[in-house]
PQR file with spaces between the fields and no chain letter, atoms N, CA, C, O and H, PARSE charges and radii, in Angstrom:
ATOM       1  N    UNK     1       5.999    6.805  -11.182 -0.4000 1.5000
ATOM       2  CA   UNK     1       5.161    7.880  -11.635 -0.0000 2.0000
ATOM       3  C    UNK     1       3.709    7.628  -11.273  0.5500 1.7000
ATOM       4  O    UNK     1       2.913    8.530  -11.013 -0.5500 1.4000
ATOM       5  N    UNK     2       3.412    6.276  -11.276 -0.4000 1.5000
ATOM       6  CA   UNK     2       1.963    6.235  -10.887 -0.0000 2.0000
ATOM       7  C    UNK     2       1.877    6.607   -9.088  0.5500 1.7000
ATOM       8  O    UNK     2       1.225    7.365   -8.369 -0.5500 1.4000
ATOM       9  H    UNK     2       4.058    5.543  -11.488  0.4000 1.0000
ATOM      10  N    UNK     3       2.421    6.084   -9.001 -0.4000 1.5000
ATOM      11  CA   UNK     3       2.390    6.745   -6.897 -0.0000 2.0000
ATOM      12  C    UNK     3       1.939    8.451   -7.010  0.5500 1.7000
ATOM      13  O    UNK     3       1.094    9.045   -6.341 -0.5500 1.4000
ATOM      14  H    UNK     3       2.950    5.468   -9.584  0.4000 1.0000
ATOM      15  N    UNK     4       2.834    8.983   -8.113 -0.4000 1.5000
ATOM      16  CA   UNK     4       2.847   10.034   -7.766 -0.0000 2.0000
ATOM      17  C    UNK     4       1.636   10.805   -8.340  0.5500 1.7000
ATOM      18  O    UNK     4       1.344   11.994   -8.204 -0.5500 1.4000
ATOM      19  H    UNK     4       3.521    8.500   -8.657  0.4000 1.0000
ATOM      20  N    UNK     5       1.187   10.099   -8.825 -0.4000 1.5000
ATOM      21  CA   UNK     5      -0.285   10.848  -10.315 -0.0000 2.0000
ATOM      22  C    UNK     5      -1.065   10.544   -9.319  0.5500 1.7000
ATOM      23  O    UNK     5      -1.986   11.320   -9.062 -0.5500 1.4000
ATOM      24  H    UNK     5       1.424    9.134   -8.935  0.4000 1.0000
ATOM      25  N    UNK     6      -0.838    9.065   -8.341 -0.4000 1.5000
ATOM      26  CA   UNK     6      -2.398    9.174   -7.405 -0.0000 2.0000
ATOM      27  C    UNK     6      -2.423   10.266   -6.328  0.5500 1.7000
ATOM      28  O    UNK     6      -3.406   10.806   -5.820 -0.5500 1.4000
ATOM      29  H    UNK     6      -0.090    8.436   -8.551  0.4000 1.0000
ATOM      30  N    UNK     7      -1.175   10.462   -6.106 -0.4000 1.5000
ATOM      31  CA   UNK     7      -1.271   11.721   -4.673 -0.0000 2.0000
ATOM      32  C    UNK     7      -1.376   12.673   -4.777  0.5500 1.7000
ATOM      33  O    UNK     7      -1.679   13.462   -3.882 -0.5500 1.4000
ATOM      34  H    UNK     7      -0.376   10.024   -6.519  0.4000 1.0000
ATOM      35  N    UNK     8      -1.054   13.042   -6.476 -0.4000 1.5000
ATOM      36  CA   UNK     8      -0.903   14.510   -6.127 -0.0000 2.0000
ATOM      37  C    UNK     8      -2.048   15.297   -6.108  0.5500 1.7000
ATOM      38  O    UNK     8      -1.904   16.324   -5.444 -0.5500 1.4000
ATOM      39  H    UNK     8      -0.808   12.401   -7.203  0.4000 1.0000
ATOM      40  N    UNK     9      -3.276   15.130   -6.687 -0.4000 1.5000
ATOM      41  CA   UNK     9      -4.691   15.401   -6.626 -0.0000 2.0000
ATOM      42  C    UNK     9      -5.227   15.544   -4.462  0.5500 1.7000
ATOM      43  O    UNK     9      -6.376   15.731   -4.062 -0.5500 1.4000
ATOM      44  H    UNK     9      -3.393   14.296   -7.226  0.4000 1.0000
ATOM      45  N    UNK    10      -3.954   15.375   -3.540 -0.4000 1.5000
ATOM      46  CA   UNK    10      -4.345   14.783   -2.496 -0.0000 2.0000
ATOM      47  C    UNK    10      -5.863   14.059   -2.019  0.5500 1.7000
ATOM      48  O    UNK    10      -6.527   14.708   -1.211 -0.5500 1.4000
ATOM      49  H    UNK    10      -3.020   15.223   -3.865  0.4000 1.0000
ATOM      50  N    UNK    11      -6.297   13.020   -2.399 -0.4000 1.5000
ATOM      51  CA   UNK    11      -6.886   12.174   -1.972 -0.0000 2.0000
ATOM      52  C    UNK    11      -7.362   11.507   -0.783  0.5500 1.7000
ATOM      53  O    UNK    11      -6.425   11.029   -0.142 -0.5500 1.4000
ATOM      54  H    UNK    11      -5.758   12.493   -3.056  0.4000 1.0000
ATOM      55  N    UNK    12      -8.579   11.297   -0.232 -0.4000 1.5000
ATOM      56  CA   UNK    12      -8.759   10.638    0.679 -0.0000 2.0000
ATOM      57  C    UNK    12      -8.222    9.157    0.602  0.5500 1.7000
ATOM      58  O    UNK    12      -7.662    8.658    1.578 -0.5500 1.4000
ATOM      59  H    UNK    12      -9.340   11.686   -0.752  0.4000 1.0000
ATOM      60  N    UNK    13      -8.371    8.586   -0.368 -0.4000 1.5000
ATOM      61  CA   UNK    13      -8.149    7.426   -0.220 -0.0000 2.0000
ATOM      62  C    UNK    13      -7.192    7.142   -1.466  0.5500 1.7000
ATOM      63  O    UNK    13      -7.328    7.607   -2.597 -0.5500 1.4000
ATOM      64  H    UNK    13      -8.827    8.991   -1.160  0.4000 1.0000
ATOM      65  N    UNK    14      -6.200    6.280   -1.016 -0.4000 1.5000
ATOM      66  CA   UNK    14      -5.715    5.362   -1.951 -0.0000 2.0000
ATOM      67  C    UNK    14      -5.870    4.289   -2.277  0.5500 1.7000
ATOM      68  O    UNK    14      -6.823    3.710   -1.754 -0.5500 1.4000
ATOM      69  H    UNK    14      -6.089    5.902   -0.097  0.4000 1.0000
ATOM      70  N    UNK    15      -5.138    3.624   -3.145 -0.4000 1.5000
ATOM      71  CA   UNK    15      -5.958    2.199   -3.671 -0.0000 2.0000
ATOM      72  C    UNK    15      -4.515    1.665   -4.131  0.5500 1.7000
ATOM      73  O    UNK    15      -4.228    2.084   -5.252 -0.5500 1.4000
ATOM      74  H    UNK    15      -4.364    4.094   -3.569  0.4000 1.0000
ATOM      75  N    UNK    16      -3.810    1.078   -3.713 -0.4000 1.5000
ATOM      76  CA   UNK    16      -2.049    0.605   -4.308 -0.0000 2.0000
ATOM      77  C    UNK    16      -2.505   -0.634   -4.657  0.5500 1.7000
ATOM      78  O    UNK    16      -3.018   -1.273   -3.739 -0.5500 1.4000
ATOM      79  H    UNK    16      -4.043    0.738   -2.802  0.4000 1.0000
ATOM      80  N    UNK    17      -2.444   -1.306   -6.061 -0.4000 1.5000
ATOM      81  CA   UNK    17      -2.540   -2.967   -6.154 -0.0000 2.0000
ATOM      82  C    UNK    17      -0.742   -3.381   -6.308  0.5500 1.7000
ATOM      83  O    UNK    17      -0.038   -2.913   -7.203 -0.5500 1.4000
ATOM      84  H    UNK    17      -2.027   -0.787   -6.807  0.4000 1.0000
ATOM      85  N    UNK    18      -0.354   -4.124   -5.476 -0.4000 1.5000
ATOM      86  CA   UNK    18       1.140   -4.683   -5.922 -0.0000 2.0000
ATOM      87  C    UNK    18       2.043   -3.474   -6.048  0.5500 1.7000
ATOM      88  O    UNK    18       2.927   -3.667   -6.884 -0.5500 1.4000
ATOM      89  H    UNK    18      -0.926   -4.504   -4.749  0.4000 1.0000
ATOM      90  N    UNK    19       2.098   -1.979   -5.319 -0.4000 1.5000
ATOM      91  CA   UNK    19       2.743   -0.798   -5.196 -0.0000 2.0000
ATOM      92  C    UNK    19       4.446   -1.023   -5.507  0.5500 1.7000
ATOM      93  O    UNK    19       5.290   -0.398   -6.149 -0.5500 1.4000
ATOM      94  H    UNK    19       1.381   -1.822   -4.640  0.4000 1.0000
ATOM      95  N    UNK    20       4.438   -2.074   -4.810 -0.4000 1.5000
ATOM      96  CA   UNK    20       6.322   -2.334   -4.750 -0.0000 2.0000
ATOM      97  C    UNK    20       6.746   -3.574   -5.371  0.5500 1.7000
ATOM      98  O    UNK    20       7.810   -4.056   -4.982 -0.5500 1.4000
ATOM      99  H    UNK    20       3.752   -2.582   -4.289  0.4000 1.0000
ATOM     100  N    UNK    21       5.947   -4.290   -6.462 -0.4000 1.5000
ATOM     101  CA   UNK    21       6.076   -5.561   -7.226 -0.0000 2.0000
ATOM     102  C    UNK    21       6.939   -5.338   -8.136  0.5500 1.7000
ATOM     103  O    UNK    21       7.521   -6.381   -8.433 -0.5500 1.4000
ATOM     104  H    UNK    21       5.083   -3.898   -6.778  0.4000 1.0000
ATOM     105  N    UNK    22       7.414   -4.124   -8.926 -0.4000 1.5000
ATOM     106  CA   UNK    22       8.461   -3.982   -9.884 -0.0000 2.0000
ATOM     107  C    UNK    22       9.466   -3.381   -9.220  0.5500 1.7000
ATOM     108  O    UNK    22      10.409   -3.191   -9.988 -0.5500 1.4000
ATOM     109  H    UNK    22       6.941   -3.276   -8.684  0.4000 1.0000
ATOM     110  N    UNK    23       9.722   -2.910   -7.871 -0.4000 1.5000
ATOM     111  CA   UNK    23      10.627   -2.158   -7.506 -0.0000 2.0000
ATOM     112  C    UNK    23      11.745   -2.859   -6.820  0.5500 1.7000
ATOM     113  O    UNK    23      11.776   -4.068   -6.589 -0.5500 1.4000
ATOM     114  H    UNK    23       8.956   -3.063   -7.248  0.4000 1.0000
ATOM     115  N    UNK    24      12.629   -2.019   -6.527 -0.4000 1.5000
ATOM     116  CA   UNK    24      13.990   -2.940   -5.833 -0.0000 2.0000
ATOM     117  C    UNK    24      13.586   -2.540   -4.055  0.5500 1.7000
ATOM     118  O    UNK    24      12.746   -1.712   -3.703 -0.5500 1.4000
ATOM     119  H    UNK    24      12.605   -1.037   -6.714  0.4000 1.0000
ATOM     120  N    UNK    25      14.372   -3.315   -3.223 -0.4000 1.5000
ATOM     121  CA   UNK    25      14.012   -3.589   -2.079 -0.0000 2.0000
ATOM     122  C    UNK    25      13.759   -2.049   -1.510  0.5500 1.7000
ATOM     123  O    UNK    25      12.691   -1.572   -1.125 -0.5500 1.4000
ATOM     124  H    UNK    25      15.055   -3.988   -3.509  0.4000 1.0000
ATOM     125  N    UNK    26      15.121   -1.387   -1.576 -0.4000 1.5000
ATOM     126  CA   UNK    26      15.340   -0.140   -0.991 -0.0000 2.0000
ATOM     127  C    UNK    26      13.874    0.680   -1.236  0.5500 1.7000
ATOM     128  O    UNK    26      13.115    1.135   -0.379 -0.5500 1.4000
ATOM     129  H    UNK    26      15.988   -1.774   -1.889  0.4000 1.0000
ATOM     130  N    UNK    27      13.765    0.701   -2.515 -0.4000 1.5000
ATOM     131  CA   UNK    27      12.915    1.822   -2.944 -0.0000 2.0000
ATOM     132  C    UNK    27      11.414    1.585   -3.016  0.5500 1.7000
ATOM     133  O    UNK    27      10.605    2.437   -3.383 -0.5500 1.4000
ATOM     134  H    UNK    27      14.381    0.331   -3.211  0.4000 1.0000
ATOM     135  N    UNK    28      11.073    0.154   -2.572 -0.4000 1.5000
ATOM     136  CA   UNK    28       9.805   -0.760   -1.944 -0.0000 2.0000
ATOM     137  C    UNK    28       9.584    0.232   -0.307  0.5500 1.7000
ATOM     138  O    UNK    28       8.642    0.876    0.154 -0.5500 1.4000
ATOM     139  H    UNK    28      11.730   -0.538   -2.273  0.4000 1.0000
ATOM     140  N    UNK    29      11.073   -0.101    0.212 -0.4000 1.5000
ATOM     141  CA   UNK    29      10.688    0.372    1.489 -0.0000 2.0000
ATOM     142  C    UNK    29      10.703    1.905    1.726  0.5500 1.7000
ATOM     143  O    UNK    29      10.651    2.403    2.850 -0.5500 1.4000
ATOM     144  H    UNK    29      11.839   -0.624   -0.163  0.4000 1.0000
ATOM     145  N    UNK    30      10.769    2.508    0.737 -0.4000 1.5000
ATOM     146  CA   UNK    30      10.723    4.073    1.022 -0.0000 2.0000
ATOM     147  C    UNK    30       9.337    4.495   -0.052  0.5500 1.7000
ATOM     148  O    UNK    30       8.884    5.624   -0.242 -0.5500 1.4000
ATOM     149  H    UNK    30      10.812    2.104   -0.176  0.4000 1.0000
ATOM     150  N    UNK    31       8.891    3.262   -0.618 -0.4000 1.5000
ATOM     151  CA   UNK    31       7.154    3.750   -0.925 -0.0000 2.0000
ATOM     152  C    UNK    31       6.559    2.939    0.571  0.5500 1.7000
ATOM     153  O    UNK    31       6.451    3.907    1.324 -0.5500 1.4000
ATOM     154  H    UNK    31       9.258    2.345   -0.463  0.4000 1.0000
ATOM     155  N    UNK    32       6.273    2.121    1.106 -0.4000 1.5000
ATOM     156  CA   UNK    32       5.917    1.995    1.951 -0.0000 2.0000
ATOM     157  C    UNK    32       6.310    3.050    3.571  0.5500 1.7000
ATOM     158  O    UNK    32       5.607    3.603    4.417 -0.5500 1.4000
ATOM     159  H    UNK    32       6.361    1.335    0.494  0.4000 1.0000
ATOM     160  N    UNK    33       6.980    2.982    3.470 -0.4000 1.5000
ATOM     161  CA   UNK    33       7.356    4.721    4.028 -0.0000 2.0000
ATOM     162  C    UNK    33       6.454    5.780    4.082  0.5500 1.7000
ATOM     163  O    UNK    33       5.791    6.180    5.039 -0.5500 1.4000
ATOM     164  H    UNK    33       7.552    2.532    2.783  0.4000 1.0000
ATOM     165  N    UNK    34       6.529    6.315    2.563 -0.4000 1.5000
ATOM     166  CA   UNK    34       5.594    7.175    1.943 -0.0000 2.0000
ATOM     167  C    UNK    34       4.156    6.670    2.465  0.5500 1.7000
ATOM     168  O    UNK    34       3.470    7.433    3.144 -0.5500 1.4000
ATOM     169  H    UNK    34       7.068    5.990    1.786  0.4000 1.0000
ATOM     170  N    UNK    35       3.723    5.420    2.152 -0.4000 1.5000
ATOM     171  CA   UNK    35       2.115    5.282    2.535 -0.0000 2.0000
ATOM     172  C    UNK    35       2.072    5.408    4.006  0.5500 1.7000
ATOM     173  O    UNK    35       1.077    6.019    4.395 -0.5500 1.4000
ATOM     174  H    UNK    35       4.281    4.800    1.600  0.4000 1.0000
ATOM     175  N    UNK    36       2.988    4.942    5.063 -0.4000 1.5000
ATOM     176  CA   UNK    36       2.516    4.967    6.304 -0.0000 2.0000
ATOM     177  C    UNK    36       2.645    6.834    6.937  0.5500 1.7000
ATOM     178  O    UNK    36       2.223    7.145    8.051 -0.5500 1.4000
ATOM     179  H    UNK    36       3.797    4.445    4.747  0.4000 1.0000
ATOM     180  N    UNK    37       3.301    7.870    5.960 -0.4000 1.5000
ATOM     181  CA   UNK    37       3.281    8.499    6.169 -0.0000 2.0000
ATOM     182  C    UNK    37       2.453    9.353    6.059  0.5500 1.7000
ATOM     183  O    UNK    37       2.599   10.311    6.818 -0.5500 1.4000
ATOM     184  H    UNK    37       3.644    7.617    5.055  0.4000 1.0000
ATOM     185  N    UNK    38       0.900    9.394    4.808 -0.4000 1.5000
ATOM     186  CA   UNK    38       0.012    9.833    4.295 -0.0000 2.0000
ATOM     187  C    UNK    38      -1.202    8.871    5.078  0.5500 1.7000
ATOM     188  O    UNK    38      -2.321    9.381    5.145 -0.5500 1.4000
ATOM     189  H    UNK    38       0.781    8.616    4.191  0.4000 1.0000
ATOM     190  N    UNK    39      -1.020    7.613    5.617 -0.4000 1.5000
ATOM     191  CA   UNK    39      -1.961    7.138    6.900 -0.0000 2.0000
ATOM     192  C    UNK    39      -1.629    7.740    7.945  0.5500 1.7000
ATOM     193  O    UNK    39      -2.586    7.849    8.711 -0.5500 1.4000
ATOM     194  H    UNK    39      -0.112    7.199    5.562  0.4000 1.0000
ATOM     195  N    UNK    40      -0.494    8.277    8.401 -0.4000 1.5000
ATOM     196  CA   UNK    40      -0.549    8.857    9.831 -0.0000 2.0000
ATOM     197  C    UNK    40      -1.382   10.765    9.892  0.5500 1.7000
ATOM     198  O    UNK    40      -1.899   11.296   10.874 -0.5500 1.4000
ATOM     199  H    UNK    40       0.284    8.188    7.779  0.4000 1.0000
ATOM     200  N    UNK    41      -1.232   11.297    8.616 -0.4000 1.5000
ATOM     201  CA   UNK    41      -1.765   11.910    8.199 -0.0000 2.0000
ATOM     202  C    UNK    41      -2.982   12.052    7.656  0.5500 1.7000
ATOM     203  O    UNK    41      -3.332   13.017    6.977 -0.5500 1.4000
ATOM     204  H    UNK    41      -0.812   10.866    7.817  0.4000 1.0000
ATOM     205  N    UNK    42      -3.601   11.174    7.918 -0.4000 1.5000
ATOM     206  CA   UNK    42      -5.124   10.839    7.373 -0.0000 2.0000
ATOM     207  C    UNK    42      -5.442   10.190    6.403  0.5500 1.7000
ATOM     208  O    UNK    42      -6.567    9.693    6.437 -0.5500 1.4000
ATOM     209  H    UNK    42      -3.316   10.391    8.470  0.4000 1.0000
ATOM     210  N    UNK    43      -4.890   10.038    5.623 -0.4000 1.5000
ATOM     211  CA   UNK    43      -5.473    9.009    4.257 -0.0000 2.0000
ATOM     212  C    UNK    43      -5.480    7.558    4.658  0.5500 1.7000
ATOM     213  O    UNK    43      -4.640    6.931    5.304 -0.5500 1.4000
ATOM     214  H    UNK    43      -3.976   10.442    5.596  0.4000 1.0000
ATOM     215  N    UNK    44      -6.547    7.193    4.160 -0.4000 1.5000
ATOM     216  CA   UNK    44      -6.855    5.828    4.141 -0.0000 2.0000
ATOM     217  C    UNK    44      -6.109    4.806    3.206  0.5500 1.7000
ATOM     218  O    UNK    44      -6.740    4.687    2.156 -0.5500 1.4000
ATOM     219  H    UNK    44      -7.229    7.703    3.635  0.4000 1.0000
ATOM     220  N    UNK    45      -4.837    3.936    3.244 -0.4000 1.5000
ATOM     221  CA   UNK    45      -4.438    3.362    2.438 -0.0000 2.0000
ATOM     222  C    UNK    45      -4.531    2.143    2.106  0.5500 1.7000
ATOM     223  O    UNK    45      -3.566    1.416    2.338 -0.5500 1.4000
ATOM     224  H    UNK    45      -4.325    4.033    4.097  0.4000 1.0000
ATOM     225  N    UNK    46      -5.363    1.762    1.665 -0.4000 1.5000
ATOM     226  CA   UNK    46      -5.537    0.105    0.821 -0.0000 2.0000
ATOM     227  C    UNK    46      -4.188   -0.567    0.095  0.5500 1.7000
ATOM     228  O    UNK    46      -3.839   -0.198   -1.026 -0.5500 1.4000
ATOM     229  H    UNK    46      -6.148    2.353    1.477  0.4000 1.0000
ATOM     230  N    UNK    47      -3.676   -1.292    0.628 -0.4000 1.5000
ATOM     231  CA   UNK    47      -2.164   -1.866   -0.722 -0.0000 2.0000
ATOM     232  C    UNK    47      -3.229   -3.507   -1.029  0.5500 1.7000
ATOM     233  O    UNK    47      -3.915   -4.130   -0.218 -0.5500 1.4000
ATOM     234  H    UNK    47      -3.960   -1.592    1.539  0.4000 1.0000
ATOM     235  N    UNK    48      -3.064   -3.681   -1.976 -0.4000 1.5000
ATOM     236  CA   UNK    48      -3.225   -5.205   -1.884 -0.0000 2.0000
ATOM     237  C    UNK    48      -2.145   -5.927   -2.664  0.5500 1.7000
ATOM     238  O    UNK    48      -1.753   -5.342   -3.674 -0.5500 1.4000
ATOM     239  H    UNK    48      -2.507   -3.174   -2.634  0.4000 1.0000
ATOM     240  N    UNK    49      -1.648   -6.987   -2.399 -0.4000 1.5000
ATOM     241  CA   UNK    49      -0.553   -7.854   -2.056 -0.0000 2.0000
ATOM     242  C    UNK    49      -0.312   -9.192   -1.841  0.5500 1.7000
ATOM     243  O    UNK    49      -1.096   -9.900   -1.207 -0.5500 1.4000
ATOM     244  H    UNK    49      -1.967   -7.462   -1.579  0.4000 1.0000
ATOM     245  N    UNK    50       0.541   -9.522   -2.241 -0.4000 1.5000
ATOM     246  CA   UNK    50       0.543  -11.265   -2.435 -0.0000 2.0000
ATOM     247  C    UNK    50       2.320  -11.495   -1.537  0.5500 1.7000
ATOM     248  O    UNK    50       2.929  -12.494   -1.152 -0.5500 1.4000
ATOM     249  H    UNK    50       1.178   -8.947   -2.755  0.4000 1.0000
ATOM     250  N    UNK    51       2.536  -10.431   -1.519 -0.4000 1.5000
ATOM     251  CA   UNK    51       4.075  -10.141   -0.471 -0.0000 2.0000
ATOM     252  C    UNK    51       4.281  -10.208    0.861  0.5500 1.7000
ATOM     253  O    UNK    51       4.619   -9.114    1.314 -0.5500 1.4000
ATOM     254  H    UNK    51       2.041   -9.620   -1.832  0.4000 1.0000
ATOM     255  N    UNK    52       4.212  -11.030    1.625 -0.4000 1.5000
ATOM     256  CA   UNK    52       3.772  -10.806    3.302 -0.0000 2.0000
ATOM     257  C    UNK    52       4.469  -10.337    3.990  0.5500 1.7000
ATOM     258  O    UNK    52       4.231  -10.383    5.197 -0.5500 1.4000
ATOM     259  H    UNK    52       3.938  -11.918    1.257  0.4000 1.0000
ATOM     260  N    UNK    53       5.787   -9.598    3.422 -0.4000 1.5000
ATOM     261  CA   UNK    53       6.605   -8.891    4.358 -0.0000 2.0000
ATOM     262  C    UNK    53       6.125   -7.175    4.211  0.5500 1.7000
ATOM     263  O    UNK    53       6.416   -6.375    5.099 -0.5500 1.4000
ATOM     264  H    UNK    53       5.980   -9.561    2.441  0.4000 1.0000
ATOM     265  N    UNK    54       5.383   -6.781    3.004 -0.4000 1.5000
ATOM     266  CA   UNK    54       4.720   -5.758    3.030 -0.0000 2.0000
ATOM     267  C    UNK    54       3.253   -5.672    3.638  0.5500 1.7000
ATOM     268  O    UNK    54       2.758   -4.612    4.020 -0.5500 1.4000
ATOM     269  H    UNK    54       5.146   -7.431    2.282  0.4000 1.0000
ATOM     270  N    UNK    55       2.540   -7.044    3.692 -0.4000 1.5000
ATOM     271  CA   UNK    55       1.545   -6.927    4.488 -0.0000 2.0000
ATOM     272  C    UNK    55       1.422   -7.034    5.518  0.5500 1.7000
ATOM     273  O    UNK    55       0.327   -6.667    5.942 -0.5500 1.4000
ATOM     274  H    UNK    55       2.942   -7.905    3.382  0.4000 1.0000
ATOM     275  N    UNK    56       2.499   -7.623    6.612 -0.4000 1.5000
ATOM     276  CA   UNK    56       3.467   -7.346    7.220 -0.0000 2.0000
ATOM     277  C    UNK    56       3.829   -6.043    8.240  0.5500 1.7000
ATOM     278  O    UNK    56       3.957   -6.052    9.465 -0.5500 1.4000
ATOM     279  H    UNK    56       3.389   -7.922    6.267  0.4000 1.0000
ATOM     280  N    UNK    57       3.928   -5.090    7.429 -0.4000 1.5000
ATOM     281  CA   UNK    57       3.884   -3.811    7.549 -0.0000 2.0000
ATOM     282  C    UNK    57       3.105   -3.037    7.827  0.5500 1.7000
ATOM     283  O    UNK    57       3.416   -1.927    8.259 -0.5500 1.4000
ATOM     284  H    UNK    57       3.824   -5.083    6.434  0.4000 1.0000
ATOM     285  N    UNK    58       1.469   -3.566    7.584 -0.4000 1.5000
ATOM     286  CA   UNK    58       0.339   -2.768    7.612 -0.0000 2.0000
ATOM     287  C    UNK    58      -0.282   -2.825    8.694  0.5500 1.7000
ATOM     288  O    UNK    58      -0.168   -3.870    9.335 -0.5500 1.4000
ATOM     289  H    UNK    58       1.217   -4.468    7.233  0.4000 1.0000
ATOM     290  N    UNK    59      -0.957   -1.953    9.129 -0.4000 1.5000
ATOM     291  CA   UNK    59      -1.525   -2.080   10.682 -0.0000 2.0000
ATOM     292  C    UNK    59      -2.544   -3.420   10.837  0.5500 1.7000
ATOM     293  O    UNK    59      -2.496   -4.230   11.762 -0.5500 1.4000
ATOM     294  H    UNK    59      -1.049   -1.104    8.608  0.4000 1.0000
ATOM     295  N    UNK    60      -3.567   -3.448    9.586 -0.4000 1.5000
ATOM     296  CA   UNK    60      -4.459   -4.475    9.515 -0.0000 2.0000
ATOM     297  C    UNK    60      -4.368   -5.300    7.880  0.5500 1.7000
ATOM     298  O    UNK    60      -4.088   -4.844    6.771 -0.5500 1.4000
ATOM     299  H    UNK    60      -3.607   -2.790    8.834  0.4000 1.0000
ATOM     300  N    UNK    61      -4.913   -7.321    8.542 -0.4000 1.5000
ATOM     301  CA   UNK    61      -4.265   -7.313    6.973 -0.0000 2.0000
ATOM     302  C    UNK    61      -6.115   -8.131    6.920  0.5500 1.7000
ATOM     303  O    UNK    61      -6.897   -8.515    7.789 -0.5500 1.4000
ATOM     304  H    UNK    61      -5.141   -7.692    9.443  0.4000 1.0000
ATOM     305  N    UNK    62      -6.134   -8.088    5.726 -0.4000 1.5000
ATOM     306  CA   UNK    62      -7.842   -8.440    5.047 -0.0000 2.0000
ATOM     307  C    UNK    62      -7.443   -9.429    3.752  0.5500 1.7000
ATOM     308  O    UNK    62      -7.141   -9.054    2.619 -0.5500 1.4000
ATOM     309  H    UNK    62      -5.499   -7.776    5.020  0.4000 1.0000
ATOM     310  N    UNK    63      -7.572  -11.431    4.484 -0.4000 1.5000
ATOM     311  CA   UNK    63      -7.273  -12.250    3.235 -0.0000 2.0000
ATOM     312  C    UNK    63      -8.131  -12.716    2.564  0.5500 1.7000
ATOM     313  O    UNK    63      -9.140  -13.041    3.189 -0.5500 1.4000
ATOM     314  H    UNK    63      -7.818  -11.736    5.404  0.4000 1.0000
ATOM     315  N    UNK    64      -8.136  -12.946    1.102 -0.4000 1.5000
ATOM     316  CA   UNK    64      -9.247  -13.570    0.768 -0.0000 2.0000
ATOM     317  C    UNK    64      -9.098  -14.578   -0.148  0.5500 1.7000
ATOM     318  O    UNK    64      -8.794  -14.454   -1.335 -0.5500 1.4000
ATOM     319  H    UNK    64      -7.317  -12.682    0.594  0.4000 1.0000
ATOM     320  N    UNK    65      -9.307  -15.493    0.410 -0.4000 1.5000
ATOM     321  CA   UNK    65      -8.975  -17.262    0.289 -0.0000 2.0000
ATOM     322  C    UNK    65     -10.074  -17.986   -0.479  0.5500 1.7000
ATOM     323  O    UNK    65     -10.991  -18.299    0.281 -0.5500 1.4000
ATOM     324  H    UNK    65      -9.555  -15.593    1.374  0.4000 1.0000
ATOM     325  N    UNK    66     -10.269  -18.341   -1.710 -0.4000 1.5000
ATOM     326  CA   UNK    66     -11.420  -19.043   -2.187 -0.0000 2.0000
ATOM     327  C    UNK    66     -12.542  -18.673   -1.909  0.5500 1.7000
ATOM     328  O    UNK    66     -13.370  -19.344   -1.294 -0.5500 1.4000
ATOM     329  H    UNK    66      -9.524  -18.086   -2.327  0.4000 1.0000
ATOM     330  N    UNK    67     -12.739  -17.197   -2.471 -0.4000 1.5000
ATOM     331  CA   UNK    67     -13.737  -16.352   -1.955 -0.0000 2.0000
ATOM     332  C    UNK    67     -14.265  -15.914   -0.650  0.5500 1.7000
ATOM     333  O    UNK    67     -15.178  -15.121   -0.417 -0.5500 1.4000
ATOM     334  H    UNK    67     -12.066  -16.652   -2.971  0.4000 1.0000
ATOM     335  N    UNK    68     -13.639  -16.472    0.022 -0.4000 1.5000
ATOM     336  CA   UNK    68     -13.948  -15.610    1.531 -0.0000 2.0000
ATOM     337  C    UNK    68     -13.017  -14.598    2.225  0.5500 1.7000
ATOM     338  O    UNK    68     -11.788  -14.632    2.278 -0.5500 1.4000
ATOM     339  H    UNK    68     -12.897  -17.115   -0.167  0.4000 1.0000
ATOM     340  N    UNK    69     -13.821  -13.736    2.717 -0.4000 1.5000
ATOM     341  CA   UNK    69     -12.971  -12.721    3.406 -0.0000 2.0000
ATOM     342  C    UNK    69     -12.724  -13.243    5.167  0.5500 1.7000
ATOM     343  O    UNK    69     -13.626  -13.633    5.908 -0.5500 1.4000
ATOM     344  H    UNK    69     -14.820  -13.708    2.673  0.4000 1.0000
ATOM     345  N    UNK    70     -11.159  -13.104    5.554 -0.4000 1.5000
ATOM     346  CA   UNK    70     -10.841  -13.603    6.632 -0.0000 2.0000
ATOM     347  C    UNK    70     -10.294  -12.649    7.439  0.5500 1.7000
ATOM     348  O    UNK    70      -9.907  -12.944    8.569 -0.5500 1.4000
ATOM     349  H    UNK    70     -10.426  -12.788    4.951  0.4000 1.0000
């Protein structure tokens, strides 16, 4: 329900912290789905993530290691 409360306002930007951390595999990969489908469409999607097979997924990944950005 929260995926869906952020989109439906359609938004420039999203902001996902841990999007697919409670979910089961299948339904991880059909919200990630969903986001690459609202980036190919213009929205800007931020996930942040501690999962590297979903970051993984993302066109660009942004780490930040003992305060630095890498």
């Amino acid at each position: 329900m929260a995926i869906a409360r952020a989109i439906v306002n359609d938004p420039d930007y999203i902001f996902a912290d841990e999007p697919t951390g409670a979910l089961d595999s299948e339904t991880g990969k059909q919200i990630m789905e969903l986001f690459r489908d609202l980036n190919k469409k213009g929205k800007i999607v931020v996930i942040v993530t501690h999962d590297q097979e979903i970051a993984g997924a993302c066109d660009r990944i942004v780490t930040v290691k003992d305060g630095r950005i890498y």
